[in-house]
Backbone as CSV, one residue per row, in Angstrom:
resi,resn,N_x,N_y,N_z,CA_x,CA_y,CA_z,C_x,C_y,C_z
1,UNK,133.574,176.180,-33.175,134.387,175.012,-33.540,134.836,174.292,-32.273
2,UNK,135.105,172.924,-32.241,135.229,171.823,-31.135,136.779,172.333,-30.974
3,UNK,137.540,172.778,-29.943,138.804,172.999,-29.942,139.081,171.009,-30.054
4,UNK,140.783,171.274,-30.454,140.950,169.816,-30.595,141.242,169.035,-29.237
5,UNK,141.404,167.660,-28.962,141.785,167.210,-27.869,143.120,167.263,-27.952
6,UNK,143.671,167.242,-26.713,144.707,166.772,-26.017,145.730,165.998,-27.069
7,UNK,145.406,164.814,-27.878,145.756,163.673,-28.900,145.657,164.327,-30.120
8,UNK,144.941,165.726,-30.653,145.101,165.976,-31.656,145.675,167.579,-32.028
9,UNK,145.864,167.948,-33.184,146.233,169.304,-34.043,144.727,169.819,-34.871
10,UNK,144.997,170.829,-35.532,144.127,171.370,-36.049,143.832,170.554,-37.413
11,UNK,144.506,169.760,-37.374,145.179,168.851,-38.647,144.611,167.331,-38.362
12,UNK,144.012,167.504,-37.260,143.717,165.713,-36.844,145.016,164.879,-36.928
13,UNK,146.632,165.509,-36.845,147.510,164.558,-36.508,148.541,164.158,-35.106
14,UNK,148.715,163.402,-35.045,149.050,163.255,-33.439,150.529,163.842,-33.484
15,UNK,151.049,164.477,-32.315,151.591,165.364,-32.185,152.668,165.153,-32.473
16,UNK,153.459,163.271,-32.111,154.592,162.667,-32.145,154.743,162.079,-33.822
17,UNK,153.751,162.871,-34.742,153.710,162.334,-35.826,154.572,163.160,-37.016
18,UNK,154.259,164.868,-36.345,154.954,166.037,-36.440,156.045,165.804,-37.161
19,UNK,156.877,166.599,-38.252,158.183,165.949,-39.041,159.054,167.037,-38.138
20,UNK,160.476,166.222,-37.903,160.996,166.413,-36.357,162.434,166.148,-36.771
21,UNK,163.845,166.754,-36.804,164.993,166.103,-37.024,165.275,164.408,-36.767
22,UNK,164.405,163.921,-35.395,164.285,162.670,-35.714,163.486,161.887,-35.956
23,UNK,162.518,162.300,-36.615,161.519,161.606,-37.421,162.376,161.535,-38.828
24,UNK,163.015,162.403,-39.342,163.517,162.614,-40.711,164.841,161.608,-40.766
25,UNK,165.668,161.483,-39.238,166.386,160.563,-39.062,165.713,158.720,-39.501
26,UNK,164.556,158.725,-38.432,164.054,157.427,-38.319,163.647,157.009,-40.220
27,UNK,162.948,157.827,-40.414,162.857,157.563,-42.423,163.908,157.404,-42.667
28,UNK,164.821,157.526,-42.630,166.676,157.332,-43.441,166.703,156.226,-43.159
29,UNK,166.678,155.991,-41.711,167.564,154.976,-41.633,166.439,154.040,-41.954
30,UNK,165.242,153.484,-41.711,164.292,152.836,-42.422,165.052,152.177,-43.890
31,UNK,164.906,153.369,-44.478,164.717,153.209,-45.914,166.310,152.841,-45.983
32,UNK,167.201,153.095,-45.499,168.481,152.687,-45.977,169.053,151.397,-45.594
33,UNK,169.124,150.787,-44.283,168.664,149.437,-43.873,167.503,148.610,-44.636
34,UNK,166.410,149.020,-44.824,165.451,148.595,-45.461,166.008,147.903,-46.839
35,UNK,166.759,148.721,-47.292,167.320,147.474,-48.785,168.253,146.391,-48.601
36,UNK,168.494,146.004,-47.659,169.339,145.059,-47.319,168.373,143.438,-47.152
37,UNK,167.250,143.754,-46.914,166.479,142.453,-46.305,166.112,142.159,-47.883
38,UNK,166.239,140.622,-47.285,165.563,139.610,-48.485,164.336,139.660,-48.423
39,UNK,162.911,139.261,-49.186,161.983,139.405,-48.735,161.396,138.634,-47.824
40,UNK,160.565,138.596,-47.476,160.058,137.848,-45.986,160.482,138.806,-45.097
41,UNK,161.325,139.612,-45.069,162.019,139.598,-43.443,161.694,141.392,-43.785
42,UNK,160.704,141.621,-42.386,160.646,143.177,-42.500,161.120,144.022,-41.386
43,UNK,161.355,145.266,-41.746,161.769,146.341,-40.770,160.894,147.936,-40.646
44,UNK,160.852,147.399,-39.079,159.768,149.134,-38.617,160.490,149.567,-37.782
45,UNK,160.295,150.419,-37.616,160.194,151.587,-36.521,159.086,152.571,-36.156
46,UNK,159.600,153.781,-35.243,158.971,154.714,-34.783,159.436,155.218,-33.453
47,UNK,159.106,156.488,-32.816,159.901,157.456,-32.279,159.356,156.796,-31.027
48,UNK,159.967,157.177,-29.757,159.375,157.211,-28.368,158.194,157.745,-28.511
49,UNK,157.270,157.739,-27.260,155.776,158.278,-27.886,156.255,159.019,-26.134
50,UNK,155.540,160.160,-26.746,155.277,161.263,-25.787,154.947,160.510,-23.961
51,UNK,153.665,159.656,-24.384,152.843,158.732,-23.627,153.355,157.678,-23.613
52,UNK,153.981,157.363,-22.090,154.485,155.987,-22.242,153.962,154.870,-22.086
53,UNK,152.344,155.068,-22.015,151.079,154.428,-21.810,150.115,154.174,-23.268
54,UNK,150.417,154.907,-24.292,150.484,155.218,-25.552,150.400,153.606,-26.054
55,UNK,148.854,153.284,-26.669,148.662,151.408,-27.365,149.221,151.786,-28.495
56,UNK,149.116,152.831,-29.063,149.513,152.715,-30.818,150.180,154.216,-31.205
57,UNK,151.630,153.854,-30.576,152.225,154.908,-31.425,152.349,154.367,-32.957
58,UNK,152.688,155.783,-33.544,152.900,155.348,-35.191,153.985,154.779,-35.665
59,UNK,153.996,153.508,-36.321,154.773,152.646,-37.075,154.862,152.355,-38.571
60,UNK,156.370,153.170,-38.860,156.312,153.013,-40.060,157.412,151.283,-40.756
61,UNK,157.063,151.458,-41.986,158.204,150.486,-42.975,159.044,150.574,-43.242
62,UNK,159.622,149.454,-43.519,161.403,149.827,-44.493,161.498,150.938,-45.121
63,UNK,160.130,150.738,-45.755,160.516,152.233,-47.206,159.773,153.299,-46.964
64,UNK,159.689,153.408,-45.601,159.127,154.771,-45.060,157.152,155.164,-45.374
65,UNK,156.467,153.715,-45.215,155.249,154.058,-45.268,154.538,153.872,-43.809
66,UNK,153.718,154.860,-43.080,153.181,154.571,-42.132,151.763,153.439,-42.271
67,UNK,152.268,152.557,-41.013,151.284,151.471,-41.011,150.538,151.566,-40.079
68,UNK,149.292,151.183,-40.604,147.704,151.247,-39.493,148.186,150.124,-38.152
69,UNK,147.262,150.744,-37.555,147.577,150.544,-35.596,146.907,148.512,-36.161
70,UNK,147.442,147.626,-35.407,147.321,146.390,-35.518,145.920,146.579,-34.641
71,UNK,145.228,145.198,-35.744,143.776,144.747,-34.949,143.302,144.302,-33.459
72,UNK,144.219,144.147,-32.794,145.254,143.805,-31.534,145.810,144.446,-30.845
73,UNK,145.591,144.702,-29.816,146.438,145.886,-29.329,147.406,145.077,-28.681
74,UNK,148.718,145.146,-28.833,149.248,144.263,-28.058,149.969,145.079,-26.609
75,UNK,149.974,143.879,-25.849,150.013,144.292,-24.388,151.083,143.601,-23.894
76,UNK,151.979,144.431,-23.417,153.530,143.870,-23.312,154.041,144.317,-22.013
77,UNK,153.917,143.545,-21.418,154.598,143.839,-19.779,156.077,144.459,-19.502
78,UNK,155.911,145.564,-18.946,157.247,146.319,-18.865,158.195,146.226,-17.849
79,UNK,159.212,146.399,-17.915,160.251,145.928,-16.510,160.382,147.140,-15.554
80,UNK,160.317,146.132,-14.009,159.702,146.679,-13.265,161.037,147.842,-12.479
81,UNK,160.370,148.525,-12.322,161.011,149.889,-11.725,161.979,150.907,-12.954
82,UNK,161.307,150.466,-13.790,162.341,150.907,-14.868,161.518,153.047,-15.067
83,UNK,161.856,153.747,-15.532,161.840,155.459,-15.217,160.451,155.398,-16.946
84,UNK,159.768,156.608,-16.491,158.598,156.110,-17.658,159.619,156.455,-19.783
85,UNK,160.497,157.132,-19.433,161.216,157.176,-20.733,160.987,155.611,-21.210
86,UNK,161.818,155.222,-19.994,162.227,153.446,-20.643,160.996,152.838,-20.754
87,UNK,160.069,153.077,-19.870,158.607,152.444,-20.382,157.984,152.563,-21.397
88,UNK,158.173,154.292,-22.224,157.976,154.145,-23.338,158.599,153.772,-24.407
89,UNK,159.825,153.385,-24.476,160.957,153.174,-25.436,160.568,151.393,-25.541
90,UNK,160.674,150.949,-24.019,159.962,149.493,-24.302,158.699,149.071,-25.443
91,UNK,157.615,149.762,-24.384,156.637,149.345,-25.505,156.484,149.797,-26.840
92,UNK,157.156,150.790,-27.240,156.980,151.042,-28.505,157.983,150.265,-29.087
93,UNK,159.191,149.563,-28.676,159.948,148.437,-29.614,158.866,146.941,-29.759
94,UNK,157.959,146.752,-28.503,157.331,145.698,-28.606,155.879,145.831,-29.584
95,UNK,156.016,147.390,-29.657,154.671,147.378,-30.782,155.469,146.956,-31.809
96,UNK,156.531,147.813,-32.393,157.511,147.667,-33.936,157.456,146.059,-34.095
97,UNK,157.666,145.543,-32.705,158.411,144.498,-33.411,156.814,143.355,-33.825
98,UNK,155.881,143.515,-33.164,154.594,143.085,-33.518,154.026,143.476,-35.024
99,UNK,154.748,145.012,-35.355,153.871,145.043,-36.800,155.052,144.447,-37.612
100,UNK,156.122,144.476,-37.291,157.267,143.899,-38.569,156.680,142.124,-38.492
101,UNK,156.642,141.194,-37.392,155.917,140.182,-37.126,154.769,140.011,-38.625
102,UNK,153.526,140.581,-37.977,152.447,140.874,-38.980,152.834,141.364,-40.083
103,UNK,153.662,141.718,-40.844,153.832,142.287,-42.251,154.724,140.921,-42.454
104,UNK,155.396,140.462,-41.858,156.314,139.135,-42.152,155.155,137.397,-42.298
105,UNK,154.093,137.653,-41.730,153.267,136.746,-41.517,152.213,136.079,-40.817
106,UNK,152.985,136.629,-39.826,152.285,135.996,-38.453,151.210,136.725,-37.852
107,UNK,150.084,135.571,-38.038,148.975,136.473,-37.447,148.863,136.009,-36.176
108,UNK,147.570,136.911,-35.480,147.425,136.604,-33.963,148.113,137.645,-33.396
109,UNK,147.966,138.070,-31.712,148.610,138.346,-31.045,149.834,137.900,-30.740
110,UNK,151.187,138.738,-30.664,152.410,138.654,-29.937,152.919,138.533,-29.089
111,UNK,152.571,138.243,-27.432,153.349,138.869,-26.713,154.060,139.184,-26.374
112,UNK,155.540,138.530,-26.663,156.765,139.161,-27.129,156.997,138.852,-25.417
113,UNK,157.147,138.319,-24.806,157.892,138.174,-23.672,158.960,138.319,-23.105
114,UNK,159.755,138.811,-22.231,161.112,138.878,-22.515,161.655,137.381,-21.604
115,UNK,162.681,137.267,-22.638,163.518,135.681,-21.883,164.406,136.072,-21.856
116,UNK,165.791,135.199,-21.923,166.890,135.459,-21.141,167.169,136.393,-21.668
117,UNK,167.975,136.598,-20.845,168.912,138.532,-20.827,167.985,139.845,-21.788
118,UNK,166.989,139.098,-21.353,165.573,140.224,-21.433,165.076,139.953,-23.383
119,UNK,165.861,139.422,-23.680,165.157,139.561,-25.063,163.970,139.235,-25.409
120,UNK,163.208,139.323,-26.345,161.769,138.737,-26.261,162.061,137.306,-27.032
121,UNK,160.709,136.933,-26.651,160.388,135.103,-27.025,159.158,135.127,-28.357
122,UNK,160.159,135.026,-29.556,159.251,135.163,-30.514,158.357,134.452,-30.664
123,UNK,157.415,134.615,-31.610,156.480,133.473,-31.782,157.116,132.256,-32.786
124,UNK,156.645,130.993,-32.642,156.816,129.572,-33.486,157.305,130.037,-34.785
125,UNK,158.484,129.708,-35.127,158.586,130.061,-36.792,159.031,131.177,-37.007
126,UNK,159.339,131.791,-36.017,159.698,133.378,-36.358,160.823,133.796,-35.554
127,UNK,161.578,134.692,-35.960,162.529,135.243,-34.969,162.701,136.763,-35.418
128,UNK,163.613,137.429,-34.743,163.446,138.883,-35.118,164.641,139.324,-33.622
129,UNK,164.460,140.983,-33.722,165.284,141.780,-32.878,164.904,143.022,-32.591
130,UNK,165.213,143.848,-31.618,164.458,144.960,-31.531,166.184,145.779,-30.777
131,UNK,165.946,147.430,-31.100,166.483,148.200,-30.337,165.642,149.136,-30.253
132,UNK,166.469,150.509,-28.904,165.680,151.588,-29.538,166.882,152.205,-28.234
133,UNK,167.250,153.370,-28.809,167.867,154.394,-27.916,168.092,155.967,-28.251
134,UNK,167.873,156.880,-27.554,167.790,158.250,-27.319,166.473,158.168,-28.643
135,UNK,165.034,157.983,-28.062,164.012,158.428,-29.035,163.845,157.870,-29.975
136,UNK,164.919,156.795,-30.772,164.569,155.873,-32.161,164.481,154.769,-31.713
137,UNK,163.714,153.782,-32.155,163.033,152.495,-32.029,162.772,151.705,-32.852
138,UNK,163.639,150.962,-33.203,163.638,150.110,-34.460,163.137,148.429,-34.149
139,UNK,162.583,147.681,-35.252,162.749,146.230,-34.870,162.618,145.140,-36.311
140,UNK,163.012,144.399,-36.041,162.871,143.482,-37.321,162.550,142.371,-37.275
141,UNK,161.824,141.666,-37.967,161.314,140.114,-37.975,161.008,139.438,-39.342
142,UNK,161.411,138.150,-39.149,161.502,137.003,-40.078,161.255,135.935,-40.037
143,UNK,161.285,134.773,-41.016,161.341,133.564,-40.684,162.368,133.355,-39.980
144,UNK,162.229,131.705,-39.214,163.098,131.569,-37.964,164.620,130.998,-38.723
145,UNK,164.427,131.088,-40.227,165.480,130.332,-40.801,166.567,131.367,-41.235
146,UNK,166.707,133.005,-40.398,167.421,133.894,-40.362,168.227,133.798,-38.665
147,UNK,169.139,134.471,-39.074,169.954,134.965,-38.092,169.611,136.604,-38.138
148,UNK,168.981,137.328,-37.253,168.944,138.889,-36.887,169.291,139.446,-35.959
149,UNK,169.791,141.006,-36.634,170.177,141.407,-35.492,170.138,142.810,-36.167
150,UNK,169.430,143.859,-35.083,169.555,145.117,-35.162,170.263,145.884,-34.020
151,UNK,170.971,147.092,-34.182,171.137,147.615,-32.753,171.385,149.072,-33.317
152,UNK,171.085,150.556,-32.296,170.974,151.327,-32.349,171.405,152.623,-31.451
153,UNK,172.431,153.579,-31.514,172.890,154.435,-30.799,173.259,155.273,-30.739
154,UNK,173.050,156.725,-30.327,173.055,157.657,-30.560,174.212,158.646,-29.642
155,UNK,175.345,159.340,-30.609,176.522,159.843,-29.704,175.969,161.202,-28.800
156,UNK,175.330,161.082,-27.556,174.623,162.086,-27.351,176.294,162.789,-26.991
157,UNK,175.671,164.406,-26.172,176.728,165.052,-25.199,177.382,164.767,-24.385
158,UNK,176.234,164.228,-23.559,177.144,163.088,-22.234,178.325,161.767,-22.663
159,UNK,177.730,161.549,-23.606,178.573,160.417,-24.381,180.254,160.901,-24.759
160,UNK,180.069,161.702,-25.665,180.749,162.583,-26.219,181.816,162.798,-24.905
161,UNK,181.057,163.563,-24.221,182.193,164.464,-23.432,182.515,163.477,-22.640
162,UNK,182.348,161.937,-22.128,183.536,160.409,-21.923,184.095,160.580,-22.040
163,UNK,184.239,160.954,-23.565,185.402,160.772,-24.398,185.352,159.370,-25.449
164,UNK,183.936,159.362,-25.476,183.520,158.102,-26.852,183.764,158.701,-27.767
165,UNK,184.371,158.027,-28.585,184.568,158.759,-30.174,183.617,157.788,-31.106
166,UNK,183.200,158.631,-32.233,182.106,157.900,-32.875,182.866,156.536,-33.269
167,UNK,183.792,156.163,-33.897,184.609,154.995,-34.096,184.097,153.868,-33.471
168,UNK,184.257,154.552,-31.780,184.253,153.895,-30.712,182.608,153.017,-30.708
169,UNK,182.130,154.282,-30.919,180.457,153.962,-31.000,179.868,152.814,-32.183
170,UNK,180.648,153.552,-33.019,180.593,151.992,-34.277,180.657,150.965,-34.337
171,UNK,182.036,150.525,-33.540,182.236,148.944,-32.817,181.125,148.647,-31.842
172,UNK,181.259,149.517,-31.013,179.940,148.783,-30.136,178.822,148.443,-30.912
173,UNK,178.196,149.261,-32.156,176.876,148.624,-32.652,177.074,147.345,-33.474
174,UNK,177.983,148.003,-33.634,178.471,146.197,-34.827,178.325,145.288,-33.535
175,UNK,178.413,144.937,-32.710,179.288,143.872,-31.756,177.821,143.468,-31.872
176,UNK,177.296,144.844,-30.804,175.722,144.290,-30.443,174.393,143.919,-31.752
177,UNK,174.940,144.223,-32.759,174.043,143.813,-33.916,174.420,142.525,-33.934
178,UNK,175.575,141.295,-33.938,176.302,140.242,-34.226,175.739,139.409,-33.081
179,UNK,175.926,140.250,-31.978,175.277,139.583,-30.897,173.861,139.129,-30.514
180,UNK,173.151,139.524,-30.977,171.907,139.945,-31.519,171.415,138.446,-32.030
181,UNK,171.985,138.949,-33.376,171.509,137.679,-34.031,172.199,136.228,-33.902
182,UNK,173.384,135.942,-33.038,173.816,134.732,-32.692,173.031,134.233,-31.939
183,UNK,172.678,135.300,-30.583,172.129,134.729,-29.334,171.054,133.331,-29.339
184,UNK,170.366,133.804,-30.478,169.269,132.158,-29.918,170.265,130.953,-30.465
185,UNK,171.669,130.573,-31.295,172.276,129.707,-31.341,173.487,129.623,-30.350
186,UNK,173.430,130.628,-29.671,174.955,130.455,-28.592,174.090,130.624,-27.212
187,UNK,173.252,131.341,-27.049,172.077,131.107,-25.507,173.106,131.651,-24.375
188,UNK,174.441,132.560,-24.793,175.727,132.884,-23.582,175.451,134.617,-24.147
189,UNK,175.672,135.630,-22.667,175.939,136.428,-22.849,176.677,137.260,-23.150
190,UNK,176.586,138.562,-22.994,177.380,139.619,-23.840,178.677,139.391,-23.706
191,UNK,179.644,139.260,-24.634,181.184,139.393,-23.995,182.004,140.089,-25.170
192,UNK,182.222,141.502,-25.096,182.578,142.297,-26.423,183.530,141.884,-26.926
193,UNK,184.587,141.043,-26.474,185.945,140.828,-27.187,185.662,139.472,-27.451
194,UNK,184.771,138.454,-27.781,184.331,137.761,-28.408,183.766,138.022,-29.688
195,UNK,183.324,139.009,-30.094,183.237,139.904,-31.703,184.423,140.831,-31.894
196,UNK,184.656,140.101,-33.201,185.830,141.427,-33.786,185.418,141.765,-35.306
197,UNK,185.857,143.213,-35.359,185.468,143.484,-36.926,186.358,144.739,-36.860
198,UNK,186.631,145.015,-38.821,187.838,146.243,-38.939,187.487,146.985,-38.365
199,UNK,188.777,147.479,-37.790,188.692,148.837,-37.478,187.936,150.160,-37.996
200,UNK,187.887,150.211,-39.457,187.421,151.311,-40.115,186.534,151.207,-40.934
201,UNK,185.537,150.391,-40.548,184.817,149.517,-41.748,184.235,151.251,-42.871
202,UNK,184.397,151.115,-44.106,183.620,151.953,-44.960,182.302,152.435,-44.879
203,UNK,182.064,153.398,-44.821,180.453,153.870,-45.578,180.024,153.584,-46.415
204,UNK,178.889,152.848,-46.703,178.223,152.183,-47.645,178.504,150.623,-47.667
205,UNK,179.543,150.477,-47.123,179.971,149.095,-47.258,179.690,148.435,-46.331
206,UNK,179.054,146.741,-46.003,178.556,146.021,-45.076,180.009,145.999,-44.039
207,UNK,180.173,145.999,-42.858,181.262,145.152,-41.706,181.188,144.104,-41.758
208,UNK,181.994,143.501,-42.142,181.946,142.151,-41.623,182.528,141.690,-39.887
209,UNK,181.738,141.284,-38.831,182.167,140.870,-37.849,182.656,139.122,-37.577
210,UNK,183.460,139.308,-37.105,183.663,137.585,-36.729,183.495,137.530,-35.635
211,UNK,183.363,135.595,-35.397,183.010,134.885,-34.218,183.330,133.685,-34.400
212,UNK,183.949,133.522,-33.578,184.283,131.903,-33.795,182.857,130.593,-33.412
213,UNK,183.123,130.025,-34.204,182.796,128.765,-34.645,181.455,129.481,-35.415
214,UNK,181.295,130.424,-36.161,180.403,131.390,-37.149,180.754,131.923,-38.324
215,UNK,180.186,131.721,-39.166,180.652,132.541,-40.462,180.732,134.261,-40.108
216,UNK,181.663,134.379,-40.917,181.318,136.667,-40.788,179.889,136.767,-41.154
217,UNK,179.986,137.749,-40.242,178.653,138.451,-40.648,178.536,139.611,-40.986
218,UNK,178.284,139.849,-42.345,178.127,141.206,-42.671,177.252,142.022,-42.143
219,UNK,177.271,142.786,-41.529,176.024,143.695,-41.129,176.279,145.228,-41.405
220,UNK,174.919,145.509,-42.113,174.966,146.756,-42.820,174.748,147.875,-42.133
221,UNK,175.669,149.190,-41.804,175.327,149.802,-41.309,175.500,151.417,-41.550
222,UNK,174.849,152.488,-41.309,174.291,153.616,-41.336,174.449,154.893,-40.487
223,UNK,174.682,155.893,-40.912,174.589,157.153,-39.637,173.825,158.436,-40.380
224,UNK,172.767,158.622,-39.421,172.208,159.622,-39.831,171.986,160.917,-38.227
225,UNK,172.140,161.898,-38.304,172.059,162.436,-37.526,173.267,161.950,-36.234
226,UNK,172.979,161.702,-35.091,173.463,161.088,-33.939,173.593,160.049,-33.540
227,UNK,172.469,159.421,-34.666,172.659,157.471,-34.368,173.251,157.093,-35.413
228,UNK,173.677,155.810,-35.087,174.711,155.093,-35.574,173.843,153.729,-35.612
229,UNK,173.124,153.036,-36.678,172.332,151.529,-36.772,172.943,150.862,-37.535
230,UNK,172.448,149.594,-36.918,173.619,148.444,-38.043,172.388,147.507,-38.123
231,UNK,172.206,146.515,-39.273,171.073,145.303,-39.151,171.848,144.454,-39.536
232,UNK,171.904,143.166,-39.137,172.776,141.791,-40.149,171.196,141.050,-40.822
233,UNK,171.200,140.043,-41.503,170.039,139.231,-42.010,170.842,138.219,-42.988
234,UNK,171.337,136.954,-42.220,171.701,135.721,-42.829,171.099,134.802,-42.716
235,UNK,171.227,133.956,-43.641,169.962,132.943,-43.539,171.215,131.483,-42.918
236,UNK,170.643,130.875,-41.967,171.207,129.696,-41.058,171.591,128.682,-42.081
């Protein structure tokens, strides 16, 4: 018998495909964010890939179905001097956010460029958002007649022993989900005490964040495992 390669199991599946506390995370939160979008507007993910050189890690859907590697490989320039973790955490948000793209509409290649304060430069007609931190990698895309915003974070040890309290961690994703999706109408950077939202927002229940000269924005958000994700999706 051919022992397997390097890329495969005895199983022909790739190794980062494996069901993993956060693979079982990344399906939750998929599927639980995932009911919030109107249609048109989709949401993927997928884990860091082992290989931070890796064209097609696996990308799944809202509702937790894995999607075939795009006809395209897309090729997304990474920032420079950055440690190979972050190289892979990059390109695998710029793959996500290419297949949520393509399941939303848009054909062709992406390149997803990054513009100011690094975000990417969607394509014509489209807009979208990407995170990804400690290993999860989320992204979302829509017509350009949404406001989006995803963001994603995980209370590691180091975190923890700060002295971040998850609370703490909550506000920050809300802020940066709000922020997210204002940015292509305000074009000004981060400034946290420019978003406010309750203190204790509920489980299950959307946050609403404010901003001046903006309607609230509800953005729905989730904890599974160590991360903490929030998505907003309003239409302009």
């Amino acid at each position: 018998m051919t022992p397997p390669t390097p890329t495969q199991t005895r199983r022909g599946v790739l190794p980062h495909t494996l069901p993993s506390p956060l693979h079982a995370v990344l399906l939750a939160t998929l599927r639980d964010l995932g009911r919030s979008l109107p249609p048109g507007v989709t949401l993927t993910g997928t884990l860091r890939p082992h290989d931070p050189h890796d064209p097609h890690p696996p990308v799944w859907d809202g509702v937790g179905t894995r999607l075939p590697p795009l006809p395209h490989t897309p090729r997304h320039p990474v920032p420079a001097h950055a440690p190979p973790r972050r190289h892979a955490e990059y390109r695998a948000g710029r793959t996500c956010a290419a297949q949520a793209l393509a399941l939303a509409g848009h054909t062709g290649p992406a390149p997803l460029l990054p513009g100011p304060h690094r975000a990417p430069l969607w394509p014509a007609g489209f807009t979208g958002s990407v995170t990804h931190a400690a290993g999860l990698v989320l992204a979302v895309a829509g017509p350009q007649g949404y406001q989006l915003g995803i963001d994603t974070e995980a209370l590691t040890p180091d975190l923890h022993a700060s002295g971040l309290t998850a609370r703490d961690l909550l506000r920050h994703v809300l802020r940066e989900c709000a922020f997210k999706a204002t940015f292509p109408a305000r074009g000004q950077p981060y400034h946290p005490p420019d978003f406010q939202s309750a203190p204790d927002p509920r489980p299950g229940q959307p946050a609403h964040v404010y901003l001046t000269g903006f309607a609230p924005l509800p953005v729905h958000w989730i904890r599974h495992g160590a991360h903490v994700s929030a998505l907003t999706c309003q239409p302009l």
